[in-house]
C-alpha positions in Angstrom: -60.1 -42.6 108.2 -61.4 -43.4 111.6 -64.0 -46.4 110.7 -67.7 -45.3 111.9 -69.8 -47.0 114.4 -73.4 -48.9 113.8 -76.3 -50.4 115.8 -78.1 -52.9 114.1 -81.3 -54.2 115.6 -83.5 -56.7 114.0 -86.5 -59.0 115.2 -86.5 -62.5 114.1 -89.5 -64.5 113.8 -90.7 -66.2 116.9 -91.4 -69.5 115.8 -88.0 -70.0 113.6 -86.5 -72.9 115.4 -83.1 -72.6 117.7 -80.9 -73.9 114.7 -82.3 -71.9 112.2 -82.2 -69.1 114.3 -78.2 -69.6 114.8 -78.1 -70.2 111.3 -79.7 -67.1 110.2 -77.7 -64.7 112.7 -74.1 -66.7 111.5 -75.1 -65.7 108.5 -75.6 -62.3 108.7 -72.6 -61.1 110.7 -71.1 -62.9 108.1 -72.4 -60.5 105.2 -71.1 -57.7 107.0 -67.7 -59.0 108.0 -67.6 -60.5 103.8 -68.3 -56.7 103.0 -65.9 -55.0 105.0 -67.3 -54.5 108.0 -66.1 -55.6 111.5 -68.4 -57.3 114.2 -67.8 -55.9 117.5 -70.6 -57.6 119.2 -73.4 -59.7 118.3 -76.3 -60.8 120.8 -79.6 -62.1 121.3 -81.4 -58.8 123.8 -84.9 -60.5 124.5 -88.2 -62.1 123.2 -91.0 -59.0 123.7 -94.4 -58.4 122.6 -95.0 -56.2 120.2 -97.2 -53.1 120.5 -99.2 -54.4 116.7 -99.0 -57.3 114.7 -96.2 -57.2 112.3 -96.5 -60.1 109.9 -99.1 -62.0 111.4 -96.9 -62.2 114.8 -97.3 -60.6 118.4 -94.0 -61.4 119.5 -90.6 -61.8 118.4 -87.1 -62.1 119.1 -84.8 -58.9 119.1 -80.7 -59.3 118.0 -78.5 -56.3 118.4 -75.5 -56.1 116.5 -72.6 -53.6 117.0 -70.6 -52.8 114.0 -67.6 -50.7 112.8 -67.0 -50.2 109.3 -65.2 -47.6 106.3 -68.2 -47.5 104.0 -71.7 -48.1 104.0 -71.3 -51.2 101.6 -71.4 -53.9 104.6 -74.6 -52.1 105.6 -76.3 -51.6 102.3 -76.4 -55.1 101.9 -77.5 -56.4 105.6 -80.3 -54.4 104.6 -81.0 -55.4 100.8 -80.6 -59.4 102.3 -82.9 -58.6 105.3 -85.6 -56.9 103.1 -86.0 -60.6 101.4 -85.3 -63.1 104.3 -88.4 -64.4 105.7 -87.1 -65.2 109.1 -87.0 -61.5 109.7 -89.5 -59.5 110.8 -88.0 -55.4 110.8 -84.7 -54.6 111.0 -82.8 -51.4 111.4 -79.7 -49.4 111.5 -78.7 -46.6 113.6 -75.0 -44.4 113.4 -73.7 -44.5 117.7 
C-alpha cells in the first residue's frame, strides 16, 4: 500500500527560546518517525501576526512538516502530545 502524504502545520510560542524551540521540533518529528511515520521535510515558514490572540499571544512562530506514513498512528499521537505541550500554540493536519 502506497504510504499517504501529510502537512503538518503548527505555531510555536513566540517567546520559547531558540534551544527550546529546536528541542521541542527534534522532538516531535521524532514521535512521528518512533510511530511509523517518515519525515520528508521539516522547517521553520515564518514568525506572523496573528489575526486574534490565541493564548494570550499576537504572534507566533509557524513549522511545517511534510510527512508520509501507512496509518494514522504517527499522526494520532503528534496530535494527542501537541494537545498537552505548552510550547504550542494550534496545530494541524492536512492529507496533500
Amino acid at each position: 500500500m502506497e504510504p499517504k502524504s501529510y502537512e503538518i502545520t503548527y505555531i510555536i510560542a513566540p517567546d520559547v527560546e531558540e534551544a527550546a524551540k529546536a528541542a521541542l521540533v527534534e522532538r516531535f518529528d521524532k514521535i512521528l518517525t518512533d510511530n511509523g511515520a517518515e519525515v520528508v521535510d521539516s522547517k521553520d515558514w515564518s514568525k506572523r501576526r496573528f489575526a486574534y490572540e490565541i493564548g494570550g499571544y499576537n504572534e507566533g512562530i509557524y513549522h511545517i512538516v511534510n510527512v508520509k506514513a501507512n496509518d494514522d498512528k504517527a499522526l494520532n499521537e503528534f496530535d494527542r502530545i501537541s494537545k498537552i505541550t505548552d510550547g504550542i500554540l494550534r496545530h494541524m493536519i492536512v492529507v496533500r
